[in-house]
N, C-alpha and C positions, 0 to 999 in steps of 0.2 A: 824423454827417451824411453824405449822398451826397456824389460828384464831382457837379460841374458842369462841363459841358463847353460853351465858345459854337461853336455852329457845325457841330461833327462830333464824331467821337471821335479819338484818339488814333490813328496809324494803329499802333501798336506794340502795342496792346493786343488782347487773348487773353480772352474770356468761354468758353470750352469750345464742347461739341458740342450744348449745348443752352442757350439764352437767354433769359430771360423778359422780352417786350418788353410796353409800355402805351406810350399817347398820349395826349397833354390839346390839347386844340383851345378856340377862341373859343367851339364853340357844337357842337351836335349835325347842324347842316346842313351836309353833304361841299362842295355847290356853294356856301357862303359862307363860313363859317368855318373859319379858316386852322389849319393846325399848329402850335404853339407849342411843346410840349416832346415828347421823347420817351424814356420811362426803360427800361434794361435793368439785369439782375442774370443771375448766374452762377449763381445759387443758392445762394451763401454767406456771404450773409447781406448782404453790398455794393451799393449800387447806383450805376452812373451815369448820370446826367442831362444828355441835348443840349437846349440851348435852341436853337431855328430863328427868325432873324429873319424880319422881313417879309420877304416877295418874296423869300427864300431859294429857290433849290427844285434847289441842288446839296450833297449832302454826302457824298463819296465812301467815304470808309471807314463810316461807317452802312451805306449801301446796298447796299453791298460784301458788309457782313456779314448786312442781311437778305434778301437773293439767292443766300446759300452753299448749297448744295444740301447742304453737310458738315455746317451747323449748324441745328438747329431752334429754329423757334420758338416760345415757348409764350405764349400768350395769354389772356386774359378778355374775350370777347366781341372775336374775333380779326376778325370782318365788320366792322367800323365803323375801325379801329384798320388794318386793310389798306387798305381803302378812304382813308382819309386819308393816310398814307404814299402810296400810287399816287399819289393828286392830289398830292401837294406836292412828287412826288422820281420820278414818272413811272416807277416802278421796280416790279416784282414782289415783295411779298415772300412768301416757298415757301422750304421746307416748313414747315406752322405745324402748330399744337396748341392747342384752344379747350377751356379748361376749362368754360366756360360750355355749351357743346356734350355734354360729356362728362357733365357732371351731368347736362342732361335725358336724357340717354340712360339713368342709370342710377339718380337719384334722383326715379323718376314719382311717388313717394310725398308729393312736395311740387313746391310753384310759386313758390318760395325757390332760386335760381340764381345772382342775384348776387355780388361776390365778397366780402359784408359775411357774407353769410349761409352759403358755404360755408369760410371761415376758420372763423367760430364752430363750423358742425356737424360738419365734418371734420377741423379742428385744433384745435378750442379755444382759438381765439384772434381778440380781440375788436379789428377795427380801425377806425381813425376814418374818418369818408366827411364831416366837418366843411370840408374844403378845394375837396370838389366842384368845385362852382360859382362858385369865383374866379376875379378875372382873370386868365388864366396869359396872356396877352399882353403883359403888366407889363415894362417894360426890366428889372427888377431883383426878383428873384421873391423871396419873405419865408421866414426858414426854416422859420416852418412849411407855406408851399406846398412847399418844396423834402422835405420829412420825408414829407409825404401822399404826393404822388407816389413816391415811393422806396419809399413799405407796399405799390403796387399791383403789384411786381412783386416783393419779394421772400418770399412765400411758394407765387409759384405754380408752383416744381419741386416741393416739396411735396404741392401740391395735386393736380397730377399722378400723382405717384405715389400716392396713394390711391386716384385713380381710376381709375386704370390696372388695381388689383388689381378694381373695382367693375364694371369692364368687361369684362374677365376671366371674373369672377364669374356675372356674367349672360348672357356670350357674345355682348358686343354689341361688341367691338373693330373685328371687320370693319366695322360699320355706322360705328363712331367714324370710321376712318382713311379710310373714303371720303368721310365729312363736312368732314373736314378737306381733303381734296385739293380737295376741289368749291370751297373758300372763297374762292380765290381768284380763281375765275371770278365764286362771287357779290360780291364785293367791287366787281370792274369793270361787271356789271349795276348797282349803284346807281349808280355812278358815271355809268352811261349812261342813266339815268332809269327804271331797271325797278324802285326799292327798293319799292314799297307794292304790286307787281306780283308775284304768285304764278302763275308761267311755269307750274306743272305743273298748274294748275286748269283744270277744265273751262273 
C-alpha cells in the first residue's frame, strides 16, 4: 500500500532529482473543482499520497518540492495537473516532464496517448483506470482509491525513459523540452480563461 500523508509531506523526506507527481481533483473544471489528493513516487516502485483538505491551500514541503528547480517533475498530461496545483497552492510548479506530450511527439502512428494505453504499448503492463471517477473528496479514501492513485505515478520514470530514447530517435527532444518549458505558462492561461482558446490561430 502507498503512504498517506494529511496535509503535506514529511519535511525529512528525499524522492531524488526526479519525481512523478499526478493529481485527482472533484472534477475536470480548474475554476470549481477542488484538489483532493496529490501522489508522487521516486520511481521505485513506492508511492506517497497527500490528501489536501478543504480550503487547504498551504502545504509547505509539497511546494517546496514542486518549485525545486534541482528536482523534476514528471507527469501525464502535466497542463491540467499544473494548472490545479497553481490554483490550490498559488505556487509554480517547474521544471516538469509530460509523458502524454512526449508520445504525441513520437508515436503520430497512433491517437492512443493516455496513460492506460501507453503502460500497455511501451511496458506491457496493464493498469486499472476502475477508480477514475470516484469521490476522492471522501474524508477517508478506500484502499482501493488509495492503490489507483499510486499506479498513476508509479511507472511513469519508466515511461520516460522509453521515451526519451523515441525522442532521441526521431530527433524531436528539442521540440519535447520546449514543450515542456512552455507548460507552465499554459497551465496559468487556463487558469486565466484562455483553455478552449488557441492563442497561435489565426
Amino acid at each position: 500500500m502507498p503512504t498517506l500523508h494529511m496535509g503535506d509531506l514529511p519535511g525529512d523526506l528525499d524522492l531524488g532529482e526526479s519525481v512523478a507527481v499526478d493529481t485527482e481533483t472533484m472534477g475536470l473544471n480548474l475554476g470549481r473543482d477542488r484538489l483532493c489528493l496529490v501522489q508522487l513516487s521516486s520511481g521505485d516502485g513506492t508511492a506517497h499520497l497527500v490528501q489536501i483538505a478543504r480550503g487547504q491551500n498551504q502545504a509547505p514541503n509539497l511546494t517546496r518540492l514542486l518549485t525545486d528547480p534541482a528536482v523534476l517533475k514528471i507527469f501525464h498530461f502535466a497542463r491540467f495537473d499544473i494548472a490545479a496545483l497553481q490554483a490550490q497552492f498559488n505556487e509554480v510548479t517547474r521544471p516538469v516532464y509530460c509523458t502524454k506530450i512526449a508520445s504525441k511527439l513520437v508515436r503520430t502512428f497512433t491517437d492512443r496517448h493516455g496513460l492506460k494505453d501507453l503502460c500497455r504499448d511501451i511496458l506491457g503492463v496493464d493498469i486499472s483506470k476502475q477508480q477514475q471517477t470516484s469521490d476522492w473528496g471522501a474524508e477517508t479514501l478506500t484502499a482501493d482509491q488509495l492503490r489507483y492513485a499510486a499506479t498513476d505515478v508509479l511507472h511513469l520514470h519508466a515511461l520516460k525513459a522509453k521515451l526519451d530514447v523515441l525522442l532521441e530517435r526521431e530527433r524531436r527532444s528539442a521540440f519535447a523540452l520546449a514543450c515542456f518549458a512552455y507548460l507552465p505558462t499554459r497551465a496559468l492561461l487556463d487558469l486565466a480563461g484562455w483553455e478552449d482558446v488557441d492563442i497561435f490561430a489565426h
